[in-house]
N, C-alpha and C positions, 0 to 999 in steps of 0.2 A: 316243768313250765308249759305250759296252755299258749297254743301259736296260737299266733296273732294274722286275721286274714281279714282281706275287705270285706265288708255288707253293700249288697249293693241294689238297686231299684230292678225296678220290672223291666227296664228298656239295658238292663245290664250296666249302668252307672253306677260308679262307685260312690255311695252315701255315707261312709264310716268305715271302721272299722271294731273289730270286736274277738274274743277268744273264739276259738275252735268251738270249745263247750257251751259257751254262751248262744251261737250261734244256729247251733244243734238244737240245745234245748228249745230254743224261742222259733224256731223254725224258719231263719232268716236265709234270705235268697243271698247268695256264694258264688263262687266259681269253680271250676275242678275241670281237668283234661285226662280224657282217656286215647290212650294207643292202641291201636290193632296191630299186631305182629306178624307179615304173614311172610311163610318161608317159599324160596323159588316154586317147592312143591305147589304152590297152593293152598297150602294149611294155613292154620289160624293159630297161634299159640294162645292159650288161656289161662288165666293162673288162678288157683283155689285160696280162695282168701284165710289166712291165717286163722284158728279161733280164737286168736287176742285181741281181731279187729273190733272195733263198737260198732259199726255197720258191715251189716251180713256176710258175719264169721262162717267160715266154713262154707260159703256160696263159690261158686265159680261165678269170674268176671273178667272182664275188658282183661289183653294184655298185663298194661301198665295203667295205672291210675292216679290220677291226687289230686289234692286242692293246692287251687295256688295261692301263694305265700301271698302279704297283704306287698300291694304296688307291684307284684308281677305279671307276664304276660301270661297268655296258655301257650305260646311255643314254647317259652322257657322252662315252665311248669312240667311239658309232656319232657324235655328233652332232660330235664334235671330229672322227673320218677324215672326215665329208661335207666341212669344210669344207676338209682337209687333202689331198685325194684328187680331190675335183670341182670343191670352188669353191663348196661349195652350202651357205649360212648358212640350214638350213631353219628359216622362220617355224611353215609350219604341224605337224601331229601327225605324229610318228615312232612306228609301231606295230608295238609286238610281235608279233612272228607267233609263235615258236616258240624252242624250248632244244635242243640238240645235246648229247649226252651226251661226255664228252671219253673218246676213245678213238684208237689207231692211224689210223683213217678221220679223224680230224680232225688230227691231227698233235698228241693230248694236249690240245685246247683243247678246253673247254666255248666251248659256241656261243648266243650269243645270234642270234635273226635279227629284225630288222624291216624294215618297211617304210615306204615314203613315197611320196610323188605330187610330180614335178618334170618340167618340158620341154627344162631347158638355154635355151641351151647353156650346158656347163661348162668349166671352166679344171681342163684334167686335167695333174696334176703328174706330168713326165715323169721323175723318179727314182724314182717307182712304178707310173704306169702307159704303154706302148705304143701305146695305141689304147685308143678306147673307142665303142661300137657301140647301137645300137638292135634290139631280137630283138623279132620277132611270136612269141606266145605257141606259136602255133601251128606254130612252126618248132620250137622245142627238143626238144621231144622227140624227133623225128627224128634232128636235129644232133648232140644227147648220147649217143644210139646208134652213127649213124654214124660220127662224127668222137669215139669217147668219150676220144682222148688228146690232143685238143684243149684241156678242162675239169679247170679244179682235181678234186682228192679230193672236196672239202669242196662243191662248189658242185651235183657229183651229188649228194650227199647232201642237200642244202636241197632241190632240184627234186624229187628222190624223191619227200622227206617233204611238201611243196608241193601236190603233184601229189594225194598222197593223202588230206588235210584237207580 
């Protein structure tokens, strides 16, 4: 069965609602919340997306990710993928970083991003993710240049915008 998520306008209002696939095909503006995971170290965990995924299998992206279910929020969305995705019932604050405007580069999703502080290890569910890794801060921006089709759309996009706040 084909989830059922909002559609929604340009200023982020909810207009409708419509299947997952529906929405995809027609190329309707959505919502989704991505997590950054970074451990005491400083690292960044990154997880390789499954090659069962329908958007970019086998890419590395964001932490955790997803779309939120239709009438949910993006905290609850982030906080229900941690535990759907790593395994990770975060106790402590899960903090907004930043909003993604929904456009081609995100695949029509407005983007929430936050962040959290965790060391694992995690219980990474393998009908979404591949592998999941620990990055020195200090490495990605290299890696995103060199290797840039390696990396989701969306996850250049956060590390841009990251990078420049």
């Amino acid at each position: 069965m084909d989830e059922i998520f909002d559609v929604v306008d340009e200023e982020d209002r909810v207009i409708g609602q419509l299947s997952r696939g529906v929405i995809h095909r027609q190329q309707l503006r959505h919502r989704a919340s991505h997590i950054l995971v970074f451990n005491t170290s400083g690292e960044l965990f990154l997880q390789k997306r499954s090659m069962k995924k329908e958007c970019c299998p086998g890419l590395w992206d964001s932490s955790v990710a997803g779309h939120l279910d239709q009438g949910e929020s993006y905290e609850a969305c982030a906080r229900r993928e941690l535990v759907e995705e790593i395994g990770l019932d975060l106790e402590g604050p899960l903090v907004p970083v930043f909003k993604l405007d929904a456009s081609a580069d995100t695949g029509w999703e407005f983007v929430w991003v936050y962040r959290c502080e965790a060391n694992g290890p995690f219980d990474l569910a393998p009908e979404e993710i591949e592998e999941g890794r620990w990055f020195p801060l200090a490495s990605l921006d290299g890696l995103l240049r060199e290797r840039s089709g390696d990396f989701s759309g969306t996850l250049k996009l956060i590390w841009e915008r990251l990078r420049n706040t």
